[in-house]
C-alpha positions in Angstrom: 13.8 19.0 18.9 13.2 16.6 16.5 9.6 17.0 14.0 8.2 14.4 12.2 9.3 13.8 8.2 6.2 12.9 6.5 4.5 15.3 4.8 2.0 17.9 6.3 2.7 16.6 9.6 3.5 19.2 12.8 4.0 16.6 15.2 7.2 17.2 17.8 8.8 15.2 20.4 6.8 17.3 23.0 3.5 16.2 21.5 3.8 12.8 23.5 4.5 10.5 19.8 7.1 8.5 20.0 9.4 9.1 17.0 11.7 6.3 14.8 14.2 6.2 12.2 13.9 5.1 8.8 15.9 1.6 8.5 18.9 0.7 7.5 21.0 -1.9 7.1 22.8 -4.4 4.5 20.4 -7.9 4.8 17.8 -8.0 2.3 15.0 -7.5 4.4 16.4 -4.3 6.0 17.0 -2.8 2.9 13.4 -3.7 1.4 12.0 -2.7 4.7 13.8 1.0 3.9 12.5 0.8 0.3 8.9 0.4 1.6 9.6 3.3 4.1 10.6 5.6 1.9 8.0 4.8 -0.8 5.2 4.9 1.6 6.9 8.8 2.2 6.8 10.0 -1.2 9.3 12.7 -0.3 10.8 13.7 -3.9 12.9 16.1 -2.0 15.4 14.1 -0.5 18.3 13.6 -2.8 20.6 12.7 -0.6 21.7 10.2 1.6 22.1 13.0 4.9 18.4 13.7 4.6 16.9 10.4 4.9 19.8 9.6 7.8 18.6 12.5 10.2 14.5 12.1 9.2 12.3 10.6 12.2 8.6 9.8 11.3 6.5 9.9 14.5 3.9 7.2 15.9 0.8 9.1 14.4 2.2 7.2 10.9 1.7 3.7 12.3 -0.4 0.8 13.0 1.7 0.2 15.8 3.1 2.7 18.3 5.7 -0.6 19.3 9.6 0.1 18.7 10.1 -3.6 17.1 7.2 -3.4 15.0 6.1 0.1 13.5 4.2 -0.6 10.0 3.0 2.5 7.7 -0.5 2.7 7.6 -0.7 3.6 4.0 1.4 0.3 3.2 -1.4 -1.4 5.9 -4.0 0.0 3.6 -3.2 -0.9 0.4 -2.7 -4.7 2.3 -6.0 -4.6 3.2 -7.7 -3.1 0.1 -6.0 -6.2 -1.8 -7.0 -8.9 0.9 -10.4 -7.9 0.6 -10.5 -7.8 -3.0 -8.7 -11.6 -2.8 -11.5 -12.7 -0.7 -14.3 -11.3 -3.4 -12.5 -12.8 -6.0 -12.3 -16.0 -4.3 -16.0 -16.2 -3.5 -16.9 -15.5 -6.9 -14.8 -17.9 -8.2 -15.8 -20.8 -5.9 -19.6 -19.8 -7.1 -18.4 -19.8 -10.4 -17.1 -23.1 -9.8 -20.0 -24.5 -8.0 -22.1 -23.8 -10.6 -20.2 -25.5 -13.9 -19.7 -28.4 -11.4 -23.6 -28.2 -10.8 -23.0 -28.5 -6.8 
């Protein structure tokens, strides 16, 4: 019975989660997508290719409980930490702006 990969977490197959591989593949954009996985993991432990080919992470690790479009929600964090400090920087810029332009 498979258990989840990510550290600290108990989850099993009988726990109702739905469970997915890491991903793999040769295109660019699988392999980034891997490299993402697996940083978001932070699993020093695995040193070998065997390891990372049998690990499932379950749904709880998600945005999205969908097959086609699981995301990490620490990667989803760290998004939306940098959006929002975008937008600030953005509004006080444009202030900034407004005010040497004496709008």
């Amino acid at each position: 019975m498979p258990t989840c990969s990510a550290v600290g977490c108990e989850n099993r197959t009988s726990s109702g989660v739905k469970f997915f591989r890491i991903p793999a593949g040769s295109h660019p954009f699988q392999k980034n997508r891997r490299h993402l996985w697996l940083q978001a993991l932070k699993r020093e432990d695995w040193d070998n290719a065997a390891a990372v080919k049998e690990a499932r992470i379950c749904s709880a690790h998600f945005i999205s409980a969908e097959e086609d479009i699981p995301f990490p929600k620490r990667e989803y964090d760290d998004l939306n930490l940098r959006y929002c400090q975008l937008q600030e920087d953005y509004v006080n810029l444009r202030q900034e702006f407004d005010t040497l332009c004496g709008l």
